[in-house]
PDBQT receptor file of N, H, CA, C and O in Angstrom, charges set to zero:
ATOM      1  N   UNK A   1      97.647 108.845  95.910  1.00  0.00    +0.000 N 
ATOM      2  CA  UNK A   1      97.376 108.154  94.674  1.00  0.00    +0.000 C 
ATOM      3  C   UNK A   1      97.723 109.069  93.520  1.00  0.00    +0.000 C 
ATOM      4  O   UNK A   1      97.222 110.181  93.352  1.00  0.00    +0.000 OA
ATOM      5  N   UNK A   2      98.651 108.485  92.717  1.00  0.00    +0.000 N 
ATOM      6  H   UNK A   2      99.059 107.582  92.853  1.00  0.00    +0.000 HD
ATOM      7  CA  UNK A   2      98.795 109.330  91.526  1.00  0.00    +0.000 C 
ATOM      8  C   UNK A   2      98.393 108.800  90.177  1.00  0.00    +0.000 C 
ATOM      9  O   UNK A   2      98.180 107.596  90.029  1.00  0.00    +0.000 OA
ATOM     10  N   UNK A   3      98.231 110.053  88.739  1.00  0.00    +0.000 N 
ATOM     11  H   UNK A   3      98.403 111.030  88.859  1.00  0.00    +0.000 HD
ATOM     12  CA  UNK A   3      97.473 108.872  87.827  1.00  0.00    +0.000 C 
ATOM     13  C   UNK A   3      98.775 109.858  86.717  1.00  0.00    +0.000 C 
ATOM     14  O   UNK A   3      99.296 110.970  86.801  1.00  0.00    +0.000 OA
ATOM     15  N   UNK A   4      98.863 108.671  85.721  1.00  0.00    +0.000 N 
ATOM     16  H   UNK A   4      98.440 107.767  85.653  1.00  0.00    +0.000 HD
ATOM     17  CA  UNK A   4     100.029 108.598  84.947  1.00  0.00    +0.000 C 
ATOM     18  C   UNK A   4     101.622 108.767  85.664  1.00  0.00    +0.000 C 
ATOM     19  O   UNK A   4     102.701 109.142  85.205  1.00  0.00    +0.000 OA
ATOM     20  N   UNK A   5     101.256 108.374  86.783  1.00  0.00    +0.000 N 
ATOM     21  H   UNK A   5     100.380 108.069  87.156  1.00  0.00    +0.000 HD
ATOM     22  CA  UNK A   5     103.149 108.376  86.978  1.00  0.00    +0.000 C 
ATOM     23  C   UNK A   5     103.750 107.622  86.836  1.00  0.00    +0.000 C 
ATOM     24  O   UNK A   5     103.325 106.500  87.112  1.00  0.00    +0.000 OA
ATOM     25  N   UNK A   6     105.143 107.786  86.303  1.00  0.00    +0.000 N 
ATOM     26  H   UNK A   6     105.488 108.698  86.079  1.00  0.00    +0.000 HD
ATOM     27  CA  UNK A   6     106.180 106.576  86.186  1.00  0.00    +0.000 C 
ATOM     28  C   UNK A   6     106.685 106.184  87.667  1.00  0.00    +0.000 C 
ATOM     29  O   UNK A   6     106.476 106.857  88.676  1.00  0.00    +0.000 OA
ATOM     30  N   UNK A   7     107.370 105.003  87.603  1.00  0.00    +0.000 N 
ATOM     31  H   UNK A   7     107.540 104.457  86.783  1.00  0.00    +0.000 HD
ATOM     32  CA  UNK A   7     107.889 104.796  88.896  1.00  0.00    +0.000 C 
ATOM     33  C   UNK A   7     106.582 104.056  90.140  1.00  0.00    +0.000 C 
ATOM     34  O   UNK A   7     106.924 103.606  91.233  1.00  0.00    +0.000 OA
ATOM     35  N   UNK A   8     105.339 104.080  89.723  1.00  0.00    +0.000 N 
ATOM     36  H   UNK A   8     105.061 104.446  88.835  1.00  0.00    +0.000 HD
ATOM     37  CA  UNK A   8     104.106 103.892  90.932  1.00  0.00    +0.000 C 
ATOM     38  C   UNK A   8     103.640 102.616  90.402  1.00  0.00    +0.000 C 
ATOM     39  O   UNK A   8     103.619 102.164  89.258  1.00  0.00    +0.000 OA
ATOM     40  N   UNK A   9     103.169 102.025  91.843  1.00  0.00    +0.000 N 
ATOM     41  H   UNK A   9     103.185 102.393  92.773  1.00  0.00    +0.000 HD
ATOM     42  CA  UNK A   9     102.991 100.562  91.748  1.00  0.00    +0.000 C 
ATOM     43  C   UNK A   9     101.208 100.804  90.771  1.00  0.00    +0.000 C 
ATOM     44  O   UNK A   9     100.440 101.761  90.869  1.00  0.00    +0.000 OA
ATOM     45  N   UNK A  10     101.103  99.930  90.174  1.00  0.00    +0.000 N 
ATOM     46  H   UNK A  10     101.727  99.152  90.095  1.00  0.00    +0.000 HD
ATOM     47  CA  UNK A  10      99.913  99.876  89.555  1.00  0.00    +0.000 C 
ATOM     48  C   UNK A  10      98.568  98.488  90.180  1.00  0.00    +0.000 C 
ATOM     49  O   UNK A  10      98.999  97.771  91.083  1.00  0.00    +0.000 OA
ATOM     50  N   UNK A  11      97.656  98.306  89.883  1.00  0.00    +0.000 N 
ATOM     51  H   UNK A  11      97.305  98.889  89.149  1.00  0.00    +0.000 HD
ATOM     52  CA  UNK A  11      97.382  96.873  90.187  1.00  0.00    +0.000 C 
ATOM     53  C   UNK A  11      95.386  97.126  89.651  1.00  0.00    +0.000 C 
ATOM     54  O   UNK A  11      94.880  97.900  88.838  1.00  0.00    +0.000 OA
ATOM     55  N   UNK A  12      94.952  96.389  90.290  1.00  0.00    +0.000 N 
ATOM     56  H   UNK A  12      95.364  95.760  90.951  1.00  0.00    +0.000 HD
ATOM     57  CA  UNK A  12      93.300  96.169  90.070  1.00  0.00    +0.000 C 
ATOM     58  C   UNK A  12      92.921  95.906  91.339  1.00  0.00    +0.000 C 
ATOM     59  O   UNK A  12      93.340  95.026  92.091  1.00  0.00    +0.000 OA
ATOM     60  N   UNK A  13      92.004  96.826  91.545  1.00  0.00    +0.000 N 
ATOM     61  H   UNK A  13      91.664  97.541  90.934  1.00  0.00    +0.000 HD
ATOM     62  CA  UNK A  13      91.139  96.760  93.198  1.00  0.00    +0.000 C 
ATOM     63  C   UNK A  13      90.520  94.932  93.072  1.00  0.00    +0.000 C 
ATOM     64  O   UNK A  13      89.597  94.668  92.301  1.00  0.00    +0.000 OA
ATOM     65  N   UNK A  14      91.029  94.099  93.728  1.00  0.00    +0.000 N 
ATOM     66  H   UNK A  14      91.779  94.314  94.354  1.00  0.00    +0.000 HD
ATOM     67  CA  UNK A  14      90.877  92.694  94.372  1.00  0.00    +0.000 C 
ATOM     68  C   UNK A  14      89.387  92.840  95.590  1.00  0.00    +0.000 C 
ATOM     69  O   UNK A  14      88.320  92.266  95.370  1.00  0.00    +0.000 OA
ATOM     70  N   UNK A  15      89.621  93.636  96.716  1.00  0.00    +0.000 N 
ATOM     71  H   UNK A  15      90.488  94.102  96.894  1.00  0.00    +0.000 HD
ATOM     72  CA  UNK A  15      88.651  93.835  97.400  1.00  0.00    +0.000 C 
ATOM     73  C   UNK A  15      89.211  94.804  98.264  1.00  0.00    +0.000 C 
ATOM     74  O   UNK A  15      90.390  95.113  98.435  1.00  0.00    +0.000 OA
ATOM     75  N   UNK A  16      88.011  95.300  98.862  1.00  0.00    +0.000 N 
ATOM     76  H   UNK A  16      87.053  95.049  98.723  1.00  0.00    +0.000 HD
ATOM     77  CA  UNK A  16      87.891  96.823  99.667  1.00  0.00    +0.000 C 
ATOM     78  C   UNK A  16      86.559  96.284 101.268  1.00  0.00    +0.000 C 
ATOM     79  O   UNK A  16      85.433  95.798 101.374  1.00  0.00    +0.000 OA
ATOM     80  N   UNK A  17      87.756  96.826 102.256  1.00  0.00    +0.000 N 
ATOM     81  H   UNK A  17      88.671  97.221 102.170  1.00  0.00    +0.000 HD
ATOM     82  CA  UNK A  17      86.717  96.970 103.583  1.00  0.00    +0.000 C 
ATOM     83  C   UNK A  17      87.107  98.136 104.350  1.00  0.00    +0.000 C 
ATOM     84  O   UNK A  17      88.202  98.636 104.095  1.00  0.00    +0.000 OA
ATOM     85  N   UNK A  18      86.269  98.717 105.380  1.00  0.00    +0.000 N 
ATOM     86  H   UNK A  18      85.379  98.311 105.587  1.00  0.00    +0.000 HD
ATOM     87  CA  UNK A  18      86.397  99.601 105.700  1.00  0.00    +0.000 C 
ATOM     88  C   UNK A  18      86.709  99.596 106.960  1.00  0.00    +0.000 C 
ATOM     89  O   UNK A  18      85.728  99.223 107.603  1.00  0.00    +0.000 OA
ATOM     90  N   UNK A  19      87.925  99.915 107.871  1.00  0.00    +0.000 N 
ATOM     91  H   UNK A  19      88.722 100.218 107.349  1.00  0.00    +0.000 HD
ATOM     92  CA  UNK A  19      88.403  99.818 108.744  1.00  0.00    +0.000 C 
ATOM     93  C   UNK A  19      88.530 101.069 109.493  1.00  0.00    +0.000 C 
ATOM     94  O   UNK A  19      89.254 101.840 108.864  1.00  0.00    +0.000 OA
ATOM     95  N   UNK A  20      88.026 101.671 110.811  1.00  0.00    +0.000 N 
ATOM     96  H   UNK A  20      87.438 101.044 111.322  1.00  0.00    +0.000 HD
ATOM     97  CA  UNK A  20      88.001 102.346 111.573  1.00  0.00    +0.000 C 
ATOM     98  C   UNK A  20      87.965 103.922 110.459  1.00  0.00    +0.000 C 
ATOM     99  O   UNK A  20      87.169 103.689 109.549  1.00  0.00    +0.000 OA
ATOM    100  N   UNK A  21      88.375 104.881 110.359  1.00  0.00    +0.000 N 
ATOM    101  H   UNK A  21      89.021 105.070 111.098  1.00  0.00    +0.000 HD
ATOM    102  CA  UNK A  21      88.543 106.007 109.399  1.00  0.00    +0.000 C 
ATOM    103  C   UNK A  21      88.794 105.811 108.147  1.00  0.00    +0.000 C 
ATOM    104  O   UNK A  21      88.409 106.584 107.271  1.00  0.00    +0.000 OA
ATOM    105  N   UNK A  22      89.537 104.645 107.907  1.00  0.00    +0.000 N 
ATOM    106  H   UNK A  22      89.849 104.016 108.620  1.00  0.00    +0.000 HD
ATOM    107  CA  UNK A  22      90.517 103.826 106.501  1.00  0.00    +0.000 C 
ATOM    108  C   UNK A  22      89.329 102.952 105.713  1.00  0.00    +0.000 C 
ATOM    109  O   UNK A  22      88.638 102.057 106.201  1.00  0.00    +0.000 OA
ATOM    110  N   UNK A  23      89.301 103.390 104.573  1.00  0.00    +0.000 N 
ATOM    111  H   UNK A  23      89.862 104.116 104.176  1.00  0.00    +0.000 HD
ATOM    112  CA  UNK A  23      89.680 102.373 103.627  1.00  0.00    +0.000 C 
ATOM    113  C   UNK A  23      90.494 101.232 103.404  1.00  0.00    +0.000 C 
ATOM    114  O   UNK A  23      91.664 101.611 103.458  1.00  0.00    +0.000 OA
ATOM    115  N   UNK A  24      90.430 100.037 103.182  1.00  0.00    +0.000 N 
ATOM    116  H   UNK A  24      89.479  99.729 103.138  1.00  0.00    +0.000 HD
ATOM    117  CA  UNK A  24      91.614  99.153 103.067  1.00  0.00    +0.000 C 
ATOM    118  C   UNK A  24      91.533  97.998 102.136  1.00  0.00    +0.000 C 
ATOM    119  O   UNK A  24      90.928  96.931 102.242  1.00  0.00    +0.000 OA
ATOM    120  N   UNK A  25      92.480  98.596 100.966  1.00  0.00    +0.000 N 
ATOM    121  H   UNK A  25      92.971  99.462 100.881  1.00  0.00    +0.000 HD
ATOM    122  CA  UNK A  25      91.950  97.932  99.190  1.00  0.00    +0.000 C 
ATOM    123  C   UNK A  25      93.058  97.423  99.098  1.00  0.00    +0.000 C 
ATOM    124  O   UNK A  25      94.172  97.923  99.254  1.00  0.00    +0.000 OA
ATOM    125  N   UNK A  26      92.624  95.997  98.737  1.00  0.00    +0.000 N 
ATOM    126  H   UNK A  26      91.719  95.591  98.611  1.00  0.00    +0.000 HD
ATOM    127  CA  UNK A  26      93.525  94.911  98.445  1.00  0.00    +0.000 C 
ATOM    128  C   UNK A  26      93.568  95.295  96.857  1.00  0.00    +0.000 C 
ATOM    129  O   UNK A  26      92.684  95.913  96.264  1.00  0.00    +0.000 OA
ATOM    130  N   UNK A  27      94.970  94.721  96.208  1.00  0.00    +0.000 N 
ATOM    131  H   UNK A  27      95.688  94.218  96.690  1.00  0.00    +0.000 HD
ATOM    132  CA  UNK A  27      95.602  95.383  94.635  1.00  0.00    +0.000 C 
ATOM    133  C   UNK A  27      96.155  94.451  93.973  1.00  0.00    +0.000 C 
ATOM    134  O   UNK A  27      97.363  94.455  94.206  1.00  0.00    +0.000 OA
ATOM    135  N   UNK A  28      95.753  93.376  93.013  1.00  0.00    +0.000 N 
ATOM    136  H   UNK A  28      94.771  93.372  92.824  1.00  0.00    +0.000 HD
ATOM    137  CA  UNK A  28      96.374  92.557  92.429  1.00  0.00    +0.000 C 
ATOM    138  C   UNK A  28      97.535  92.869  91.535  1.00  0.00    +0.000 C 
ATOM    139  O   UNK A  28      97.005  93.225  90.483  1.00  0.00    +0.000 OA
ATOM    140  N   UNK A  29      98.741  92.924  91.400  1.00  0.00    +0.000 N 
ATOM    141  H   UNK A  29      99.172  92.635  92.255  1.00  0.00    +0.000 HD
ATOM    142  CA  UNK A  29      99.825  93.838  90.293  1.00  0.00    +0.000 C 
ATOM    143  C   UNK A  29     100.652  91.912  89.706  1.00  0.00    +0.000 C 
ATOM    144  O   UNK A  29     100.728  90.688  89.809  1.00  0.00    +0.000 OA
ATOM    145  N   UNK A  30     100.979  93.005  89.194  1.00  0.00    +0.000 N 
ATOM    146  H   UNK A  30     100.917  93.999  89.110  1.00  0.00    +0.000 HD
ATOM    147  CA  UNK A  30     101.951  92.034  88.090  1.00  0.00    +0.000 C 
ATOM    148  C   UNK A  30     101.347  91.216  87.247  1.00  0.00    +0.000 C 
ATOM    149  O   UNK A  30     100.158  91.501  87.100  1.00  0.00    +0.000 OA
ATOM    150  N   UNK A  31     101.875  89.917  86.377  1.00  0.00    +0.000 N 
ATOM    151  H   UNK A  31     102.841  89.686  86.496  1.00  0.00    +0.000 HD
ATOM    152  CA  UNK A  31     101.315  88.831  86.083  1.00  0.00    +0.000 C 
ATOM    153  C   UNK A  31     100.716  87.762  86.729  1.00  0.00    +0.000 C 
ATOM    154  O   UNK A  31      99.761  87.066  86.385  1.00  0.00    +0.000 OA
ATOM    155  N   UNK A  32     101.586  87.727  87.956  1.00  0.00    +0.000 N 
ATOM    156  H   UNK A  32     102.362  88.292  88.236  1.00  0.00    +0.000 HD
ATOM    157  CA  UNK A  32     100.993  86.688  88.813  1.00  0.00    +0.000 C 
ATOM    158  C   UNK A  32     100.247  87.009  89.536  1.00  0.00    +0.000 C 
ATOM    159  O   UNK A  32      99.925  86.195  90.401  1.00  0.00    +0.000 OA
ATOM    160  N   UNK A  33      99.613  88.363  89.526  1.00  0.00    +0.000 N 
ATOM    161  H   UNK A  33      99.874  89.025  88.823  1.00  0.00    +0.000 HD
ATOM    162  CA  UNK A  33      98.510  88.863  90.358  1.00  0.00    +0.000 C 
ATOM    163  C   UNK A  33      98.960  89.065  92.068  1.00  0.00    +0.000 C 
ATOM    164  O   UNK A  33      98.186  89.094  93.025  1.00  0.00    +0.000 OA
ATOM    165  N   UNK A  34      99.837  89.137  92.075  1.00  0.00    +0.000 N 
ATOM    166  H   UNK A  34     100.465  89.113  91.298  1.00  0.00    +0.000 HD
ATOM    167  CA  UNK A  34     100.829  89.214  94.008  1.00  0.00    +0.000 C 
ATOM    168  C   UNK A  34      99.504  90.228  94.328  1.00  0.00    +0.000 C 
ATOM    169  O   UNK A  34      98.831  90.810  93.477  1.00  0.00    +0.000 OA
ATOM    170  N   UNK A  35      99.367  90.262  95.455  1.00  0.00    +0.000 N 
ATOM    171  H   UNK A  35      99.913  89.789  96.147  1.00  0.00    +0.000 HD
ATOM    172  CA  UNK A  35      98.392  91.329  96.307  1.00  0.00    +0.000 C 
ATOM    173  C   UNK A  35      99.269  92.344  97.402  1.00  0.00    +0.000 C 
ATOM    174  O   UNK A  35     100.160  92.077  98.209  1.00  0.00    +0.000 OA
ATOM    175  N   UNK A  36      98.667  93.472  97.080  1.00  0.00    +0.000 N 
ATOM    176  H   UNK A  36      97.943  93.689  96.424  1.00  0.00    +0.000 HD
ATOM    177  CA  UNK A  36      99.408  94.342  98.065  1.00  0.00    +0.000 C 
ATOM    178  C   UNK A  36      98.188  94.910  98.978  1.00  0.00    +0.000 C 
ATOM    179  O   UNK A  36      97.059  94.496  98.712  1.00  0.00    +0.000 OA
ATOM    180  N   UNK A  37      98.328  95.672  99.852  1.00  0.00    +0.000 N 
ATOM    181  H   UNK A  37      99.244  96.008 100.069  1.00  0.00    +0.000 HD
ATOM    182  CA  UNK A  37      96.800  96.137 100.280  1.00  0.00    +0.000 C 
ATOM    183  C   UNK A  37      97.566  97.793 100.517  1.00  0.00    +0.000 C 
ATOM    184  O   UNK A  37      98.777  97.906 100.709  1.00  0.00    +0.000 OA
ATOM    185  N   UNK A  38      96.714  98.862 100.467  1.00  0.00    +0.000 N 
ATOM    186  H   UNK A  38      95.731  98.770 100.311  1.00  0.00    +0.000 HD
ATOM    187  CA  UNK A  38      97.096  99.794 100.708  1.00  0.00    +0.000 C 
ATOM    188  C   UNK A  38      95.749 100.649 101.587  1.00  0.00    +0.000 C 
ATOM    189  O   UNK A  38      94.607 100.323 101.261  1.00  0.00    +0.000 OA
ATOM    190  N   UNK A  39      95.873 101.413 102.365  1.00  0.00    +0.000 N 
ATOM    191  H   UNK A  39      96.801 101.678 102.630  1.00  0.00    +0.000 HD
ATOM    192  CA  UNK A  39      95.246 102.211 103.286  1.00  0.00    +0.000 C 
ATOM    193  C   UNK A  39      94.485 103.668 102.142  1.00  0.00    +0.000 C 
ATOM    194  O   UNK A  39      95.296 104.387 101.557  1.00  0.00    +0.000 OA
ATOM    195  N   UNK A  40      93.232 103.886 101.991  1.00  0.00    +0.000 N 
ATOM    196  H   UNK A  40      92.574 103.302 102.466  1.00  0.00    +0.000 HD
ATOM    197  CA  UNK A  40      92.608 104.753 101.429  1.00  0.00    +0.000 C 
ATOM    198  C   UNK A  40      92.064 105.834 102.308  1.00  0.00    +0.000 C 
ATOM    199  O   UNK A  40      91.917 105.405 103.452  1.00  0.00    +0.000 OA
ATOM    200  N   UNK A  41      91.728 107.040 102.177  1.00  0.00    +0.000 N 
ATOM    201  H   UNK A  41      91.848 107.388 101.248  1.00  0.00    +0.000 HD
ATOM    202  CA  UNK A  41      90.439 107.828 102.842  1.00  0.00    +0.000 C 
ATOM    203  C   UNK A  41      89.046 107.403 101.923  1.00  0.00    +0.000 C 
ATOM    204  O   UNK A  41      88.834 107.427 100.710  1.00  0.00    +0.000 OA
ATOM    205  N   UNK A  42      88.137 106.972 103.198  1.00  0.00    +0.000 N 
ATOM    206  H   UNK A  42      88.310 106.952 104.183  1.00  0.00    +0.000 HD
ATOM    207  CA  UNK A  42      86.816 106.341 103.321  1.00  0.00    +0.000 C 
ATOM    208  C   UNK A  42      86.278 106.926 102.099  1.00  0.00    +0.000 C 
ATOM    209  O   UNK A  42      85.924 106.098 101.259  1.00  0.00    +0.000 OA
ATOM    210  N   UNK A  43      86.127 108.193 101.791  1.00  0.00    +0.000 N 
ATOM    211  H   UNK A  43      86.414 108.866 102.473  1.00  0.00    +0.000 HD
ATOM    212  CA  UNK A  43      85.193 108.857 100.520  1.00  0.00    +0.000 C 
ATOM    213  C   UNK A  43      86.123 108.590  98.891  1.00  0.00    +0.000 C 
ATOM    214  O   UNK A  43      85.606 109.057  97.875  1.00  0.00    +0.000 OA
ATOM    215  N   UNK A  44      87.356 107.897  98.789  1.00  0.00    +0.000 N 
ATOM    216  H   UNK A  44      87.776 107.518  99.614  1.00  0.00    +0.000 HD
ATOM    217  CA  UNK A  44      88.206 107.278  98.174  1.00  0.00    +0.000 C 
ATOM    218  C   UNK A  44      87.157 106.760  97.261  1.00  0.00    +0.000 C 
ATOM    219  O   UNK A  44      86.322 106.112  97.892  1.00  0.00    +0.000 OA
ATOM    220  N   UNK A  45      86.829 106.852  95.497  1.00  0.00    +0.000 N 
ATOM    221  H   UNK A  45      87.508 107.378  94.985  1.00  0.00    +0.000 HD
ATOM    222  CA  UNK A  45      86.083 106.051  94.811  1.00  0.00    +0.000 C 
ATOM    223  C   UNK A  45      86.703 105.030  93.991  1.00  0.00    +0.000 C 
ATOM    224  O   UNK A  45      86.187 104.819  92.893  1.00  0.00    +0.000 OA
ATOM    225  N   UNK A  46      87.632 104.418  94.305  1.00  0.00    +0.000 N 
ATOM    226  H   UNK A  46      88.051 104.589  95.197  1.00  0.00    +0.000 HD
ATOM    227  CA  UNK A  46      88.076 102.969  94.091  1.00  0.00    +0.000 C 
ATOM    228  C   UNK A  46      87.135 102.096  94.134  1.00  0.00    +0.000 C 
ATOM    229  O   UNK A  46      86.573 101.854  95.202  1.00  0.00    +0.000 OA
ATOM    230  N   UNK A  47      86.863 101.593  93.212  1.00  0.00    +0.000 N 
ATOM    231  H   UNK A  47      87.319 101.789  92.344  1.00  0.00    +0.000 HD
ATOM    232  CA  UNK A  47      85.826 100.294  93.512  1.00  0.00    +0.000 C 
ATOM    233  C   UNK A  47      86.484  99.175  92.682  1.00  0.00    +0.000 C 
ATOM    234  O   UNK A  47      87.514  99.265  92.014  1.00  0.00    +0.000 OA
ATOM    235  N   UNK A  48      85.832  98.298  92.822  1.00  0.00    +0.000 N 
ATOM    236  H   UNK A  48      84.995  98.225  93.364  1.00  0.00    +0.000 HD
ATOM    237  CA  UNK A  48      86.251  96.818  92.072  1.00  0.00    +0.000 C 
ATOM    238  C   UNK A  48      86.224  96.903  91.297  1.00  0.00    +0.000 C 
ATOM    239  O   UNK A  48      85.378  97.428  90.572  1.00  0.00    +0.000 OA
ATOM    240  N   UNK A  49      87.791  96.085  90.947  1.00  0.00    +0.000 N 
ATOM    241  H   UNK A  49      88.478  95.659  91.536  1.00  0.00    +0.000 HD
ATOM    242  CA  UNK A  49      88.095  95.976  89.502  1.00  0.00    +0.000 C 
ATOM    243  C   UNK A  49      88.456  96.852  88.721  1.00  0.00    +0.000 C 
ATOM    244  O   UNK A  49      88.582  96.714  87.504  1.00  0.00    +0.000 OA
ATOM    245  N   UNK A  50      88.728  98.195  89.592  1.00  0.00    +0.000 N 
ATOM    246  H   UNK A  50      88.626  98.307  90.580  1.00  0.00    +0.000 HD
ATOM    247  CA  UNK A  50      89.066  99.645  89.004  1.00  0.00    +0.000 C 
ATOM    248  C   UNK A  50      90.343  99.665  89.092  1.00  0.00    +0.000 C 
ATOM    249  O   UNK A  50      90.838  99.222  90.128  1.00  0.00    +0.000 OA
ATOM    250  N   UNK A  51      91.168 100.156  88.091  1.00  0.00    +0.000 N 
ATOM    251  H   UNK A  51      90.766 100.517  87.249  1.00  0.00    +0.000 HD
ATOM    252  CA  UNK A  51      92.741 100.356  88.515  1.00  0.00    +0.000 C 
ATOM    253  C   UNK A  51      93.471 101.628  89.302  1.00  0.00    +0.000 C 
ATOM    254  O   UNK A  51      92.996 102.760  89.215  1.00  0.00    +0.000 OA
ATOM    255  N   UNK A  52      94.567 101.367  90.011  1.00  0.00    +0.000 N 
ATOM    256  H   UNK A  52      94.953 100.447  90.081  1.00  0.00    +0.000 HD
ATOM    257  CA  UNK A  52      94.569 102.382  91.171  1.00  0.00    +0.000 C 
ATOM    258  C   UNK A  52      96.600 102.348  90.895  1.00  0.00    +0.000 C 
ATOM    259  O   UNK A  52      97.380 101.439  90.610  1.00  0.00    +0.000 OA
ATOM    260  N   UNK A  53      96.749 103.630  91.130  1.00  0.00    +0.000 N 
ATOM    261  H   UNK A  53      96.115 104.369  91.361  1.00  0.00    +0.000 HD
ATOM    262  CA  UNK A  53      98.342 103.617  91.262  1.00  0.00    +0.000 C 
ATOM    263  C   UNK A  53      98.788 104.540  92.007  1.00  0.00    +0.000 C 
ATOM    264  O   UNK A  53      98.270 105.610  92.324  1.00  0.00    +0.000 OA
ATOM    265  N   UNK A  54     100.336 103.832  92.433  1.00  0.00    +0.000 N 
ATOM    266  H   UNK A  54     100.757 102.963  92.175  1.00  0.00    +0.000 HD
ATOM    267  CA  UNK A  54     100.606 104.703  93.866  1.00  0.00    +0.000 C 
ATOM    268  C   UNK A  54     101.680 104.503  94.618  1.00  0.00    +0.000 C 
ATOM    269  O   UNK A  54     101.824 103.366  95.069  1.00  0.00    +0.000 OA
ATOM    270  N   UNK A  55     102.851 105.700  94.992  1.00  0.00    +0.000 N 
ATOM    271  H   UNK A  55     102.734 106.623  94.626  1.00  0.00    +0.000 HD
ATOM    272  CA  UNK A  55     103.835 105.319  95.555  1.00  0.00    +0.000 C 
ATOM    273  C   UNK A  55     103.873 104.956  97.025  1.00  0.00    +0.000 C 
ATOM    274  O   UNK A  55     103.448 105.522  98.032  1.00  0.00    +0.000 OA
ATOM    275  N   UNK A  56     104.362 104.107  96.864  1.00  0.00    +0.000 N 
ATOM    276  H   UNK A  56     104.707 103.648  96.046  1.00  0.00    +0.000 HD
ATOM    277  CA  UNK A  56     104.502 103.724  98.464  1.00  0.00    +0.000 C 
ATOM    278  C   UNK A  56     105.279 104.966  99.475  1.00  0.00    +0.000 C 
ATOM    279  O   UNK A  56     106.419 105.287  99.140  1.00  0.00    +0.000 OA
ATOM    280  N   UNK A  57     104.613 105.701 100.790  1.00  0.00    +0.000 N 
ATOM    281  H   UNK A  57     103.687 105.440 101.062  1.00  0.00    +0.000 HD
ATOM    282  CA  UNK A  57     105.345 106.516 101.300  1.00  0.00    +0.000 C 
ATOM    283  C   UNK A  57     106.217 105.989 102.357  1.00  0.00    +0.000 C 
ATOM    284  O   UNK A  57     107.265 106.510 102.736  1.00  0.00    +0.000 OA
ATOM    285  N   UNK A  58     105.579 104.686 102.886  1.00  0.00    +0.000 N 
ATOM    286  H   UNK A  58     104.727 104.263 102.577  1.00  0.00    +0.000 HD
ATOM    287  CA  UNK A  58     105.932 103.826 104.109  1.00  0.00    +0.000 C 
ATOM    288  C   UNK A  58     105.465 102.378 103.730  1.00  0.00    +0.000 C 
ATOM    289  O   UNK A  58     104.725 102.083 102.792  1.00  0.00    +0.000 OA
ATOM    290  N   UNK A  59     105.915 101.719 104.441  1.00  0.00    +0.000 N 
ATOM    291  H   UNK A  59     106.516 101.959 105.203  1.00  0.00    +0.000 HD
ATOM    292  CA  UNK A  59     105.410 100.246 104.063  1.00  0.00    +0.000 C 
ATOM    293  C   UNK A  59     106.252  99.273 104.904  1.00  0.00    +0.000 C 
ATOM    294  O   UNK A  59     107.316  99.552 105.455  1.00  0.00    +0.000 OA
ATOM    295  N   UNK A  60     105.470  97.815 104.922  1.00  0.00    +0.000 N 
ATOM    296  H   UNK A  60     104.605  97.588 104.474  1.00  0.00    +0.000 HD
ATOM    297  CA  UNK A  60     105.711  96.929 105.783  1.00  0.00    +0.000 C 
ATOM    298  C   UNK A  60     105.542  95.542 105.027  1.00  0.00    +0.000 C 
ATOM    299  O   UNK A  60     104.553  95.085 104.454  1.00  0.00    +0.000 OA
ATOM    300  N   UNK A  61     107.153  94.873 105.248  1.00  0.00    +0.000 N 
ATOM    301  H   UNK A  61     107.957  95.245 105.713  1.00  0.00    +0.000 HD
ATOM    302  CA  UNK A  61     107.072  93.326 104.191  1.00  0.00    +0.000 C 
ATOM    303  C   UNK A  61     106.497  92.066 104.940  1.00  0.00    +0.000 C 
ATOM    304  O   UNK A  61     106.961  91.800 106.049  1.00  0.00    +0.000 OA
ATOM    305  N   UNK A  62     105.515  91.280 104.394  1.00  0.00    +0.000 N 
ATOM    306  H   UNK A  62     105.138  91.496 103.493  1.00  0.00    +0.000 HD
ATOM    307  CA  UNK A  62     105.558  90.166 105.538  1.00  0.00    +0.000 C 
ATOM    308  C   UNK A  62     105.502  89.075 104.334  1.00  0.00    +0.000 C 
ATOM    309  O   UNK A  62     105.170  89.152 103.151  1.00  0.00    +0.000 OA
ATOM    310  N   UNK A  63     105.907  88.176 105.045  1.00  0.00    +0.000 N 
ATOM    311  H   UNK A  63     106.176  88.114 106.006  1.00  0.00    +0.000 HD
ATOM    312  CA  UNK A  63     105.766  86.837 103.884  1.00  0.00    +0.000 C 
ATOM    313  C   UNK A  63     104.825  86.653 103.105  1.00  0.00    +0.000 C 
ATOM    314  O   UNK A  63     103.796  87.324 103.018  1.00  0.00    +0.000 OA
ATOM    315  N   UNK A  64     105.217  85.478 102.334  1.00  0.00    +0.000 N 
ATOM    316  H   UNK A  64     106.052  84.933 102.405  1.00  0.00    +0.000 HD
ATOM    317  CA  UNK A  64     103.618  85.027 101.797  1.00  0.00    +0.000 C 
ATOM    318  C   UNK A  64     103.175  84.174 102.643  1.00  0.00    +0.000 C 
ATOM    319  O   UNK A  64     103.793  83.749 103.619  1.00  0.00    +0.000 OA
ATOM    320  N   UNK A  65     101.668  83.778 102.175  1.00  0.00    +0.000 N 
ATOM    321  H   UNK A  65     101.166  84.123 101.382  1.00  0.00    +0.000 HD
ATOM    322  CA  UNK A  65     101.085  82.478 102.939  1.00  0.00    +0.000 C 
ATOM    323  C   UNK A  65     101.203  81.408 102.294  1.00  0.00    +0.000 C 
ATOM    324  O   UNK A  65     100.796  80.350 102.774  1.00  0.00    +0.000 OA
TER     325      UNK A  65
């Protein structure tokens, strides 16, 4: 997670659950609010409605619903 970088996806914590070691915070970005979810460490203080930014190191596309 980086803070003031150019180039990094931006968005608003949507919702957060906690999955095996992970964190896993859903990110509303843009205008139309698209959702991305990204993988956190558990002690991560992201909470709702907090803004979070961050380059993608790896990633995986799947449709919409």
């Amino acid at each position: 997670l980086l803070d003031g970088c150019s180039g990094c996806i931006a968005g608003t914590v949507a919702a957060s659950r906690r999955v095996a070691g992970t964190r896993r915070v859903e990110l509303e970005i843009g205008g139309e609010r698209q959702r991305v979810e990204i993988e956190l460490p558990v002690d991560h203080p992201a909470a709702q409605k907090s803004r979070v930014a961050f380059r993608p190191g790896r990633w995986k596309l799947f449709p919409a619903a």
